[in-house]
C-alpha positions as CSV (number, residue, x, y, z in Angstrom):
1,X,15.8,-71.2,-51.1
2,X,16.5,-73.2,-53.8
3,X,13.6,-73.4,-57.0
4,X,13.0,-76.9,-56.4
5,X,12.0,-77.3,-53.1
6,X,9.2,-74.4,-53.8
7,X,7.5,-76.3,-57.1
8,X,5.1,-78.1,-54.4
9,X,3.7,-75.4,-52.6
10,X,3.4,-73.6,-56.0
11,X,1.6,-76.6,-57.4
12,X,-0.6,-76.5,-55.0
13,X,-0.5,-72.3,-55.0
14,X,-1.5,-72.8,-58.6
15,X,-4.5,-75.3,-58.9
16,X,-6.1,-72.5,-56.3
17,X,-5.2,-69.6,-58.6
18,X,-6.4,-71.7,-62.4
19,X,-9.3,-72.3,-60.3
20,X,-10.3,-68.4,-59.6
21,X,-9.8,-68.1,-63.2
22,X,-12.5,-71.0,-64.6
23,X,-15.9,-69.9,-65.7
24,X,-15.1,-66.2,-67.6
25,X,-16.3,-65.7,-71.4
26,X,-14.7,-63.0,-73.6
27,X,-15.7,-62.1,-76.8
28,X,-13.3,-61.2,-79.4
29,X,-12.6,-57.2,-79.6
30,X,-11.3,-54.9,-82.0
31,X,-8.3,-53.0,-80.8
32,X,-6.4,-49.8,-81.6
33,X,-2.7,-49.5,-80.5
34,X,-1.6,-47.2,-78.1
35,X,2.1,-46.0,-78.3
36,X,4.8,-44.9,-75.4
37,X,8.3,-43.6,-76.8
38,X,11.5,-42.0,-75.1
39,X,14.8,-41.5,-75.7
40,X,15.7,-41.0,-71.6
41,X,18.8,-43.7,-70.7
42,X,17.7,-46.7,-68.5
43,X,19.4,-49.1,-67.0
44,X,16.8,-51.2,-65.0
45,X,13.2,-52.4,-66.6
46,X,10.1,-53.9,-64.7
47,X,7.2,-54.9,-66.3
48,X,4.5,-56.6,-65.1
49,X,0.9,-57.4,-66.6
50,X,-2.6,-59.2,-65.7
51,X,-3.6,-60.3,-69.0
52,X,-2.6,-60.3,-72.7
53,X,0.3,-61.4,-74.5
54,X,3.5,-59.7,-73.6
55,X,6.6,-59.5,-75.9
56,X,9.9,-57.5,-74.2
57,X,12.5,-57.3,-77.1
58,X,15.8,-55.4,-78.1
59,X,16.3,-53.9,-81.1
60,X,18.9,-51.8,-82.8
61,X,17.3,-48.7,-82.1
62,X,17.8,-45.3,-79.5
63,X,14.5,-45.6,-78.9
64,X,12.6,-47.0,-75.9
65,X,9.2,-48.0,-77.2
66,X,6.2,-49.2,-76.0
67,X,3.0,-50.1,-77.7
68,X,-0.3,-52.4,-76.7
69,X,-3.5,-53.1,-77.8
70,X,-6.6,-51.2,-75.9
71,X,-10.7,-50.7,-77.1
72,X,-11.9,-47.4,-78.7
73,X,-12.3,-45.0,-76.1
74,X,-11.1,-47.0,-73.3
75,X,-8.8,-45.2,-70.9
76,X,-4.9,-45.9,-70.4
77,X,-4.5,-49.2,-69.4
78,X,-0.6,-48.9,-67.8
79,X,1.3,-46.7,-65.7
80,X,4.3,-45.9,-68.0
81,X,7.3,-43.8,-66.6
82,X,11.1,-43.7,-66.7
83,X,12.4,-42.0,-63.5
84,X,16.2,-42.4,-62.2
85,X,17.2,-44.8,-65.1
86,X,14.6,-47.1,-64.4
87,X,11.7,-48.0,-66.9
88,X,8.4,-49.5,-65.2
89,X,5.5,-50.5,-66.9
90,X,2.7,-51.6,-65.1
91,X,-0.7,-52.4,-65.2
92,X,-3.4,-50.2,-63.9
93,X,-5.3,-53.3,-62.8
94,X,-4.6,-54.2,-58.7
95,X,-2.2,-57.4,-59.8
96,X,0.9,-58.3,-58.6
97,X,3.5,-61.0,-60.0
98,X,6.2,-61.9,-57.1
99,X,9.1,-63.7,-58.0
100,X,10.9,-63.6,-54.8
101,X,11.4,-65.8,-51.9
102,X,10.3,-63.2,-49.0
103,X,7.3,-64.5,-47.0
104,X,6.6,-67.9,-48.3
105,X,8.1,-70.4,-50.4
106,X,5.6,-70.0,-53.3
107,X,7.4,-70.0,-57.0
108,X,5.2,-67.3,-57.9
109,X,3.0,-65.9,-55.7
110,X,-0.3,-63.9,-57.5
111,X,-2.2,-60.8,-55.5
112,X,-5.7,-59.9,-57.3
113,X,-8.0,-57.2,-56.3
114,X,-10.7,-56.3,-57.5
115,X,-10.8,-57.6,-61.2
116,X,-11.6,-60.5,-63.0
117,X,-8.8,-62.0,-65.8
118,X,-9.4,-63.3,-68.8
119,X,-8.3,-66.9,-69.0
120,X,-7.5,-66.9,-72.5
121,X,-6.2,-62.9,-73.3
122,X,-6.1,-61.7,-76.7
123,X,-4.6,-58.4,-76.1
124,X,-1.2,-57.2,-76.4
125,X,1.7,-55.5,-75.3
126,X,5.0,-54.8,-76.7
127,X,8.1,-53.5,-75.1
128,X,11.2,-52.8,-77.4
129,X,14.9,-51.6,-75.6
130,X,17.5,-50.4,-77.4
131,X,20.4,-53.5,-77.5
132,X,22.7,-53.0,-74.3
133,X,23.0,-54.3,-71.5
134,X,21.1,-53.5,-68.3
135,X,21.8,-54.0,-64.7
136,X,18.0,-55.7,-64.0
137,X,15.1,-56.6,-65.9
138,X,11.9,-58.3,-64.3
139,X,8.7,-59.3,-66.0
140,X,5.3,-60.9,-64.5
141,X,2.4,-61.6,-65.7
142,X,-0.7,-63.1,-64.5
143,X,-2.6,-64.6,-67.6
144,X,-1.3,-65.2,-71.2
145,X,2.3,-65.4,-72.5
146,X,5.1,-64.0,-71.7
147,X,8.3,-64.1,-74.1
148,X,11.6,-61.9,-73.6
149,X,13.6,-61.9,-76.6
150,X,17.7,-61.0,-77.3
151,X,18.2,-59.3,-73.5
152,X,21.5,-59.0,-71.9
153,X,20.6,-58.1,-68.5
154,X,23.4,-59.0,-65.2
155,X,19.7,-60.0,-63.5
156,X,16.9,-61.3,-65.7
157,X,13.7,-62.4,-63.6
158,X,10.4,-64.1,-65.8
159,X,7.9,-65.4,-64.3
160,X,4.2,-66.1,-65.8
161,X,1.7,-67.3,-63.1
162,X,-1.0,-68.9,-65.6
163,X,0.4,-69.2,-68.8
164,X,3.4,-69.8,-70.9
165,X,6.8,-67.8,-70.2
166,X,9.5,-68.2,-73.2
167,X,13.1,-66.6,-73.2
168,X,15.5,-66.6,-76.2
169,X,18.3,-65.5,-77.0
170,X,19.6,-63.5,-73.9
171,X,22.4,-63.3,-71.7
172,X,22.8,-62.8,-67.9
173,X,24.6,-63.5,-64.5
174,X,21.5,-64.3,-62.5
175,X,18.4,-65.8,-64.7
176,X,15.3,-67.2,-62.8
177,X,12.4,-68.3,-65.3
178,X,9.0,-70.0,-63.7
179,X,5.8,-70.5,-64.6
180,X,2.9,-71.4,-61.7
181,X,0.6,-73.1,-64.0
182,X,2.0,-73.6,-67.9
183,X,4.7,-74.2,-70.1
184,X,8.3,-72.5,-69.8
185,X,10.8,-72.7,-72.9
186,X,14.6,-71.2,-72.5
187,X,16.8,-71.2,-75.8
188,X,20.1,-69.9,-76.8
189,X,20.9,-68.5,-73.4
190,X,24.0,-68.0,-71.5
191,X,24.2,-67.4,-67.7
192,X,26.5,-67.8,-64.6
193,X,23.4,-69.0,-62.7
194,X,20.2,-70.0,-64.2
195,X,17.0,-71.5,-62.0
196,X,14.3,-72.7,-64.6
197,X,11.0,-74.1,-62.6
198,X,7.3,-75.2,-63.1
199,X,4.8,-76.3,-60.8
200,X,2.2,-77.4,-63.2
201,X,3.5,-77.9,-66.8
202,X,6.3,-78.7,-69.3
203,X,10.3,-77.5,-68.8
204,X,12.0,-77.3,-72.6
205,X,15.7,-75.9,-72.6
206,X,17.3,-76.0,-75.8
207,X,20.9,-74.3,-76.6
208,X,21.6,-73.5,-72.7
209,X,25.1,-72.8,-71.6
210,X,25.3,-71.9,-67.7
211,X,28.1,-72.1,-65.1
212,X,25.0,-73.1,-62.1
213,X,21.9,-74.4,-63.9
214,X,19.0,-76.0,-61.9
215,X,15.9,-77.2,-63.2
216,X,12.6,-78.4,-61.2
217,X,9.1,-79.1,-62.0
218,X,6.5,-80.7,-59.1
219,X,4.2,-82.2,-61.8
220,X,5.0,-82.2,-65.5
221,X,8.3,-83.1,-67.9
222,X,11.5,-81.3,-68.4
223,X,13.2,-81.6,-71.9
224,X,17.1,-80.8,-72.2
225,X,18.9,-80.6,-75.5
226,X,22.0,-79.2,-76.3
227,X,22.4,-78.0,-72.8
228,X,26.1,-77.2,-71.3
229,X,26.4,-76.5,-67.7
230,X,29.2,-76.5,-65.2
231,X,26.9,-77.8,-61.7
232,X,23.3,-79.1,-63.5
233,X,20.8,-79.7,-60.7
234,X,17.2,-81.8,-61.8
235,X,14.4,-81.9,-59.5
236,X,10.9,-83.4,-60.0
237,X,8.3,-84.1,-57.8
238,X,6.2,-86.3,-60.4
239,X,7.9,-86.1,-64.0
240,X,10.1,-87.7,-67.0
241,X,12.9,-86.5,-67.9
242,X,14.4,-86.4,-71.4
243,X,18.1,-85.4,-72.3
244,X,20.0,-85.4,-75.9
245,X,23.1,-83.8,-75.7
246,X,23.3,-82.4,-72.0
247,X,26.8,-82.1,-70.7
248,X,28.1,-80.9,-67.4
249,X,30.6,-81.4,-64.8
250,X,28.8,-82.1,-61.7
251,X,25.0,-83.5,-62.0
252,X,22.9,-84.0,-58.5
253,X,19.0,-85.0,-58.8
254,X,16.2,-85.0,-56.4
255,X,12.6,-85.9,-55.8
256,X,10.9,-88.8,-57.8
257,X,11.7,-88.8,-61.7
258,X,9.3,-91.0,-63.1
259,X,11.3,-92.0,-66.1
260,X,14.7,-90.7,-67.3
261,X,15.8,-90.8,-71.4
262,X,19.6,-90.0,-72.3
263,X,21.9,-89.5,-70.1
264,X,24.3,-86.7,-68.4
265,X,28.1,-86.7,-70.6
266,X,30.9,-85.4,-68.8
267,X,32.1,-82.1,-69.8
């Protein structure tokens, strides 16, 4: 199923889930760090997260390092483990982030248990890979932001359900990016097939190459600069549009663009 004919139920997935969210206060904490380190080889990474800011990076290093913020005395706040060349870390908080299409034709779809998030996280979590490339690498997050920075992965899946979700500087043959409920930024990427969607917020691509890119929001704007694409698909169910220097070969659009700036060059 295509990202743009699931931005609507998301929307609609997503003004329920901000809603949960409404009404919380959080005083400011001091935090000590925490730190995870291995050397094992991995080729897969999953991460996913309820609340704080989440940065997963490579580096030139051997090292697979992991580092987040938690209170004095508090106990472990993640399940951390590598086990047949796959690193997962995972919050010990009953959340779940899914990304996929199975069951329902939600963006993202959010499962909470048991736990109140804070709408506005201050905590933070820190996952560094050595520079290579890996076969799959799938973040989620509930509340806060989520960037993934310089990652070459063959499948590379972000997705932030309240909250803003950025990705730089990576490269891969599948690359789905969404956010429920916020802002989504993609820069100096490369794919074979990239899907880029919002149901509640603001689309920025900047420095995109892709041989498939499609790009959908139900309510909000997309930007597109220097963005190169072989088949370029735009879908909106209430948004503007703004291009400066997209090309591509093929260009379809759907749903109701409210107002359109620039225009699509041929490649």
């Amino acid at each position: 199923m295509s990202t743009k004919k699931r931005v609507v139920s998301a929307a609609l997935a997503a003004a329920v889930g901000v809603s949960l969210l409404c009404g919380f206060g959080f005083a400011k904490k001091d935090y000590v760090y925490q730190q995870f380190e291995t050397a094992e080889p991995v080729t897969s990474v999953t991460v996913k997260d309820a609340s704080a800011n989440v940065t997963i990076q490579a580096a030139d290093t051997g090292y697979i390092t992991v580092r987040y913020a938690t209170l004095p005395d508090e106990e472990p706040l993640y399940d951390i483990s590598v086990q047949d060349g796959r690193l997962v870390v995972e919050a010990r908080d009953d959340v779940d982030v899914d990304t996929t299409d199975d069951g329902g034709p939600a963006l993202v779809r959010v499962r909470i248990e048991g736990h109140s998030i804070d709408p506005t996280p201050d905590r933070e979590l820190t996952v560094t890979l050595p520079d290579k490339q890996y076969e799959q690498l799938e973040a989620g997050l509930a509340v806060g932001t989520l960037k993934v920075e310089g990652i070459d992965a063959k499948t590379l899946s972000v997705a932030a359900a309240a909250g803003e979700a950025e990705v730089s500087g990576v490269r891969a043959e599948q690359l789905e990016l969404s956010s429920a409920a916020g802002k989504v930024i993609l820069r100096d990427a490369w794919a074979q097939k990239a899907e880029v969607g919002a149901a509640a917020g603001s689309l920025q691509l900047e420095g995109v190459e892709a041989d498939e890119l499609s790009v959908s929001s139900a309510v909000g704007g997309a930007s597109l600069k220097q963005v190169t694409a072989g088949d370029l698909e735009i879908g909106s169910a209430l948004g503007s549009i703004q291009l400066e220097d997209v090309w591509a070969d093929s260009y379809t659009k759907a749903g109701i663009i409210l107002h359109t700036s620039g225009q699509i060059q041929k490649r």
